[in-house]
SERO-4910 file (N, C-alpha, C, O; in steps of 0.05 Angstrom, whole numbers):
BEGIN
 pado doro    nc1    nc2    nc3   cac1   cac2   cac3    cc1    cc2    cc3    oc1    oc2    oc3
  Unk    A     17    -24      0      0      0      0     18     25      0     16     40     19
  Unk    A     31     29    -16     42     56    -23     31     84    -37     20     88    -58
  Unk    A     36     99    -19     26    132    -18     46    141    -41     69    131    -41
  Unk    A     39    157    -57     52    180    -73     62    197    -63     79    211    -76
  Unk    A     53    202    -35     67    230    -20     50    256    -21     50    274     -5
  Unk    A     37    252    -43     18    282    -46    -12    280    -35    -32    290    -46
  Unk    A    -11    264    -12    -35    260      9    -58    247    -14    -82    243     -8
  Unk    A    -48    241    -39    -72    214    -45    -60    189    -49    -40    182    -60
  Unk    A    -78    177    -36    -68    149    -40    -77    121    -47    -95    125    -63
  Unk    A    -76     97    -45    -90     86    -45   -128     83    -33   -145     68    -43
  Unk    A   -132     93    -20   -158    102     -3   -175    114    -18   -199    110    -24
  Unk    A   -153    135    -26   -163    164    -43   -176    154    -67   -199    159    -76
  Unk    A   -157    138    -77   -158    123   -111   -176    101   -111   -178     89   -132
  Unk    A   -195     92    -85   -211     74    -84   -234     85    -84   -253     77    -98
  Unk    A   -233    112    -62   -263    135    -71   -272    134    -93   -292    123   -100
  Unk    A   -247    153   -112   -249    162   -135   -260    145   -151   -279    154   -162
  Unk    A   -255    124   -156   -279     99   -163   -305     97   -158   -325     95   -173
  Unk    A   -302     99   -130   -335    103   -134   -351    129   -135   -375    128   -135
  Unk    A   -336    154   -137   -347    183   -146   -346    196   -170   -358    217   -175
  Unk    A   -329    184   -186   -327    195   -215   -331    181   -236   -328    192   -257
  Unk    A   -338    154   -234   -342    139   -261   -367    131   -263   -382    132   -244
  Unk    A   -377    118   -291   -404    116   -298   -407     93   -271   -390     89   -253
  Unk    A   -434     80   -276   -446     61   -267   -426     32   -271   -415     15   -258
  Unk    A   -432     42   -302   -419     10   -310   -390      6   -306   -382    -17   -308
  Unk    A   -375     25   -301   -351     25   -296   -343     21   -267   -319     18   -260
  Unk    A   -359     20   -254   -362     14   -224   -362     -4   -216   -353    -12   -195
  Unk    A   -382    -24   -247   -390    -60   -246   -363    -78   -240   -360    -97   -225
  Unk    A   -342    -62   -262   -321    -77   -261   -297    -85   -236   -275    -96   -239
  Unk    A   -311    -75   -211   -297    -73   -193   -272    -71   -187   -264    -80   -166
  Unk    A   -259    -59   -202   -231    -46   -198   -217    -48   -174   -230    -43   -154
  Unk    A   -191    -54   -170   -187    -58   -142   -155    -41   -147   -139    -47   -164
  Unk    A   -153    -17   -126   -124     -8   -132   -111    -18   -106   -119    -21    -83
  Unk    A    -92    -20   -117    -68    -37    -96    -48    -24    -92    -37    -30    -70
  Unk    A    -35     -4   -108    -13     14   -102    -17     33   -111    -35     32   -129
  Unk    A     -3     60   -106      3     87   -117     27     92   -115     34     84    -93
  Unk    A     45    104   -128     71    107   -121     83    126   -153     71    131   -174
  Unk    A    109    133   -145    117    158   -160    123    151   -191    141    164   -202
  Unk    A    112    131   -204    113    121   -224     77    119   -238     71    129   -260
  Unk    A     70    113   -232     33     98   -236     23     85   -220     23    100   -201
  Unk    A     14     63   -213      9     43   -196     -2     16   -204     -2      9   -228
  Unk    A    -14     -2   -183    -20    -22   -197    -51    -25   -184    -60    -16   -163
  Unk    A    -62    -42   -204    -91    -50   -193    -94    -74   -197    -76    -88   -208
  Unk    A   -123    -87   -187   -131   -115   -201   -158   -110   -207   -173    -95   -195
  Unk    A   -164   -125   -227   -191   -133   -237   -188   -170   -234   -173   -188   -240
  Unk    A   -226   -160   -213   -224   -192   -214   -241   -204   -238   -264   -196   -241
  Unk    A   -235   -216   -248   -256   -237   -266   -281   -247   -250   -284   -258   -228
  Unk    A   -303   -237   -273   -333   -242   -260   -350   -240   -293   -342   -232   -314
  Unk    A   -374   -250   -285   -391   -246   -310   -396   -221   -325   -405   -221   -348
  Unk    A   -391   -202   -312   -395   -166   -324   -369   -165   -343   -370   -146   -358
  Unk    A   -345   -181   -345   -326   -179   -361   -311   -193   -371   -293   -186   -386
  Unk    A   -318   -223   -362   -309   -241   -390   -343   -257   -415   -368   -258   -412
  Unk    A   -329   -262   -430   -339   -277   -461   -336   -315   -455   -322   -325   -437
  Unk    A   -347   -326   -471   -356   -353   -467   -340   -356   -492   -339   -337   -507
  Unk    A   -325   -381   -498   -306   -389   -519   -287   -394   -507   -281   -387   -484
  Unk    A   -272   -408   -525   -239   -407   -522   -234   -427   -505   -252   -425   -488
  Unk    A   -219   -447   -499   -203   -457   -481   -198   -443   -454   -186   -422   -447
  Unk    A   -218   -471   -436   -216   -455   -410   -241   -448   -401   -248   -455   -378
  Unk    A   -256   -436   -414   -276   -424   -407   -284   -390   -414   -294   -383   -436
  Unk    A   -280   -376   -398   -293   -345   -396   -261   -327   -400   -243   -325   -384
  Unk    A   -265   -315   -430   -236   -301   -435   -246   -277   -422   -270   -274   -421
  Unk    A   -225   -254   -411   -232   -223   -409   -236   -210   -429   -218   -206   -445
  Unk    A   -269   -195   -435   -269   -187   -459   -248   -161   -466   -233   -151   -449
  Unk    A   -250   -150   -498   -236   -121   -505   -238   -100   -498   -224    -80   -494
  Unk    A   -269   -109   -494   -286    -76   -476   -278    -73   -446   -276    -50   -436
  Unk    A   -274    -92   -435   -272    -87   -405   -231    -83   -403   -217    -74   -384
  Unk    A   -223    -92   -422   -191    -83   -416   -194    -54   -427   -188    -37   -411
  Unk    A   -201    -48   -447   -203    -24   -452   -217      7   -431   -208     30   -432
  Unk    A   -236     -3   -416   -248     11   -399   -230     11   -375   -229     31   -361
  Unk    A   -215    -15   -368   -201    -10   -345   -171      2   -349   -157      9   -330
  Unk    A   -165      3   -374   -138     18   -381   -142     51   -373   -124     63   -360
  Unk    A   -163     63   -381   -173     87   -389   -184    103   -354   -187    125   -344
  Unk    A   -189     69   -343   -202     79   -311   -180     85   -301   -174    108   -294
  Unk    A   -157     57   -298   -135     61   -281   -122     87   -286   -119    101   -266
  Unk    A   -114     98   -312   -101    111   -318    -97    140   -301    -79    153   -292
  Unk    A   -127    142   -302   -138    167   -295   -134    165   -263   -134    187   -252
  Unk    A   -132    141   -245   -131    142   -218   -106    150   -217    -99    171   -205
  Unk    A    -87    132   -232    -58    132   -227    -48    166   -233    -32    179   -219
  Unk    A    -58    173   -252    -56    208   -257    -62    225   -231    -50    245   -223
  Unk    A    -78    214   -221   -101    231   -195    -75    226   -180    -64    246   -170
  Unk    A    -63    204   -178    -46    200   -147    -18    213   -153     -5    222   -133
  Unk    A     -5    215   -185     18    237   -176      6    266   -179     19    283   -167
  Unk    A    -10    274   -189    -15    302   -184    -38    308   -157    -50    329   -154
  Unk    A    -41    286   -140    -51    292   -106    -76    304   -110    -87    317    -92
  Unk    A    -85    300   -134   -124    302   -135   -131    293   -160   -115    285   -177
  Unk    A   -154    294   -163   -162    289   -187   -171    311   -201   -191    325   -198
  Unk    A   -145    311   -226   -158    333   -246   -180    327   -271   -179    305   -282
  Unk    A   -191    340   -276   -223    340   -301   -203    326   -324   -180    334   -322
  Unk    A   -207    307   -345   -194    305   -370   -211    285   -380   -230    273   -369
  Unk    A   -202    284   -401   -216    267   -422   -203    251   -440   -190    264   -456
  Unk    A   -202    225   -442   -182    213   -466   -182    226   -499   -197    236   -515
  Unk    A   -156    220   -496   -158    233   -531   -151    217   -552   -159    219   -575
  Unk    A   -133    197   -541   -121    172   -557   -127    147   -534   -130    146   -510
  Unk    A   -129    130   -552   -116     98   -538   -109     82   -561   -117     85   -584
  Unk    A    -94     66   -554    -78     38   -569    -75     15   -556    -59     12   -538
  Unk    A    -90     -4   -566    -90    -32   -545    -78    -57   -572    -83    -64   -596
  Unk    A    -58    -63   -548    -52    -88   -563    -57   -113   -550    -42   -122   -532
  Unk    A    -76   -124   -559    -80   -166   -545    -58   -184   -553    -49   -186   -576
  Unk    A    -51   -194   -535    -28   -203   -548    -34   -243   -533    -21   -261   -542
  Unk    A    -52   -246   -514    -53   -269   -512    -86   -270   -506   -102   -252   -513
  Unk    A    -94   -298   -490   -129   -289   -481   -125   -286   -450   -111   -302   -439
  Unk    A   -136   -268   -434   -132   -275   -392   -153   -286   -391   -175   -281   -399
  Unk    A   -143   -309   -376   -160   -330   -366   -157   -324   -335   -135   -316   -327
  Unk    A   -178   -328   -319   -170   -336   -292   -188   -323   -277   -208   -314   -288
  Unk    A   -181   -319   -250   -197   -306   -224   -193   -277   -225   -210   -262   -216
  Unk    A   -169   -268   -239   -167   -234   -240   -148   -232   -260   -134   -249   -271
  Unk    A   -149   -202   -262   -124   -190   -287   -107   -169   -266   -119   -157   -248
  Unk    A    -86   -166   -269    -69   -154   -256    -52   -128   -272    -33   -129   -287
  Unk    A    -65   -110   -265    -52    -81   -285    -37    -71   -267    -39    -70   -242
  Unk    A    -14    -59   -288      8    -41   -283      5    -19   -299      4    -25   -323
  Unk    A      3      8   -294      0     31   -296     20     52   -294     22     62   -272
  Unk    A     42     62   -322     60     76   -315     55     98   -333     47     98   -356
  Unk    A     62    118   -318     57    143   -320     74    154   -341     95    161   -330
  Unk    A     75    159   -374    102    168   -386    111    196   -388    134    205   -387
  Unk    A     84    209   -390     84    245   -386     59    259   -378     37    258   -388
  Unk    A     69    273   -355     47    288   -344     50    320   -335     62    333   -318
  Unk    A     35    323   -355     54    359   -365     23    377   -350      8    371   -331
  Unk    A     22    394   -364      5    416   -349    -23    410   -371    -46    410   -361
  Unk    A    -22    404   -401    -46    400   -411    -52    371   -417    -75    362   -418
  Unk    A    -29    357   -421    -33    326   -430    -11    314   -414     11    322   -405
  Unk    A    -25    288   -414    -14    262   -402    -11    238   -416    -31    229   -427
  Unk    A      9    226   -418      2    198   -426      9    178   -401     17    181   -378
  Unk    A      0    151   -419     10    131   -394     14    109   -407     14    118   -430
  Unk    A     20     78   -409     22     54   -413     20     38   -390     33     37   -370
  Unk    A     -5     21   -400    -15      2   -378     -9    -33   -392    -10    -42   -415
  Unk    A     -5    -44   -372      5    -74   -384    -26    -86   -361    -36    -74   -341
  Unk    A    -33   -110   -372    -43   -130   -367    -34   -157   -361    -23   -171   -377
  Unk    A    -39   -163   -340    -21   -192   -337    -44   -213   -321    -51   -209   -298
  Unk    A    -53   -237   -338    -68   -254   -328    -64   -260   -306    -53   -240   -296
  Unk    A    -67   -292   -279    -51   -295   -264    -28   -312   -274     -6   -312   -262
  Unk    A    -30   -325   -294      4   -337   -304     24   -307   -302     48   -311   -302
  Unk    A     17   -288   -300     42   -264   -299     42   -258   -325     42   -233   -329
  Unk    A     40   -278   -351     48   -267   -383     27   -243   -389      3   -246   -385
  Unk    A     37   -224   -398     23   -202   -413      9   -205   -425     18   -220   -442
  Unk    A    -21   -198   -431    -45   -208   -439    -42   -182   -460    -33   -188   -482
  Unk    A    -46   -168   -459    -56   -142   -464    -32   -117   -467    -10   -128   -464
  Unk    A    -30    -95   -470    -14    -68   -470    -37    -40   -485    -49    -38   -506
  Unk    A    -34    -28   -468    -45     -6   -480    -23     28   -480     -4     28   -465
  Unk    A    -28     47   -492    -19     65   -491    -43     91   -491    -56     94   -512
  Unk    A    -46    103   -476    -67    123   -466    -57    156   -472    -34    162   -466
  Unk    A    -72    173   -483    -59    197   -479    -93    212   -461   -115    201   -459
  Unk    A    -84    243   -451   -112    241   -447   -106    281   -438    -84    285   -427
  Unk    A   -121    300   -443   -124    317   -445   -142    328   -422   -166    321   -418
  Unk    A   -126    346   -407   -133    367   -377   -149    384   -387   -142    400   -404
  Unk    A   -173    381   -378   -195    402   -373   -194    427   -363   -207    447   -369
  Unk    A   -170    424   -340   -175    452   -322   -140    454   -324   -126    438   -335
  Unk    A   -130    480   -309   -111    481   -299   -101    463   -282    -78    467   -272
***
């Protein structure tokens, strides 16, 4: 449970979940696990609101729900080095699948690459529980306010 230092923290980044995102983004129960001077990390657990029927195994994580949780984390992990949450809006994303996540949860990593005064980017990895990289995305996303 690591703090950023700028009085948000993990706690903070668990509110913010439940005060700023839609409904359905709430479904996916997001779980943040760290904040720290890089991005942080979260988990998504696997449940019926976000995997698909097919494939070997059983229930893959669908596109929509890695995509929604790239774009959620992002924005917490942003909140925790600038010590609140600022207004923004995505402006880009780039997701690459690179295997299927199978299992009880997905495990995201969230690093922060630039966070300037009007834009931010970030790169978030996905990792099933085997640890291999499921997923990668690259996020940019545009400040509303000062």
């Amino acid at each position: 449970m690591t703090e950023t230092g700028q009085g948000f923290g993990v706690a903070e980044g668990q509110a913010l979940l439940g005060d700023v995102f839609a409904p359905w983004v709430r479904a996916l129960a997001i779980e943040v696990a760290t904040l720290d001077a890089q991005g942080g990390t979260f988990r998504l657990p696997a449940g019926d609101q976000i995997v698909r029927g097919g494939g070997t195994g059983g229930g893959v994580v669908c596109g929509q729900a890695v995509a929604a949780a790239a774009d959620t984390c992002s924005v917490v992990a942003l909140s925790g080095l600038n010590g609140r949450f600022r207004d923004c809006t995505t402006v880009d994303m780039t997701v690459h699948f690179m295997r299927p996540m199978v299992g009880d949860h997905v495990d995201i990593r969230v690093d922060v690459l630039s966070n300037g005064r009007r834009m931010a980017v970030t790169r978030v990895e996905f990792r099933g529980p085997n640890g291999k990289i499921g997923a990668s995305t690259t996020c940019a996303f545009a400040y509303l306010e000062d």
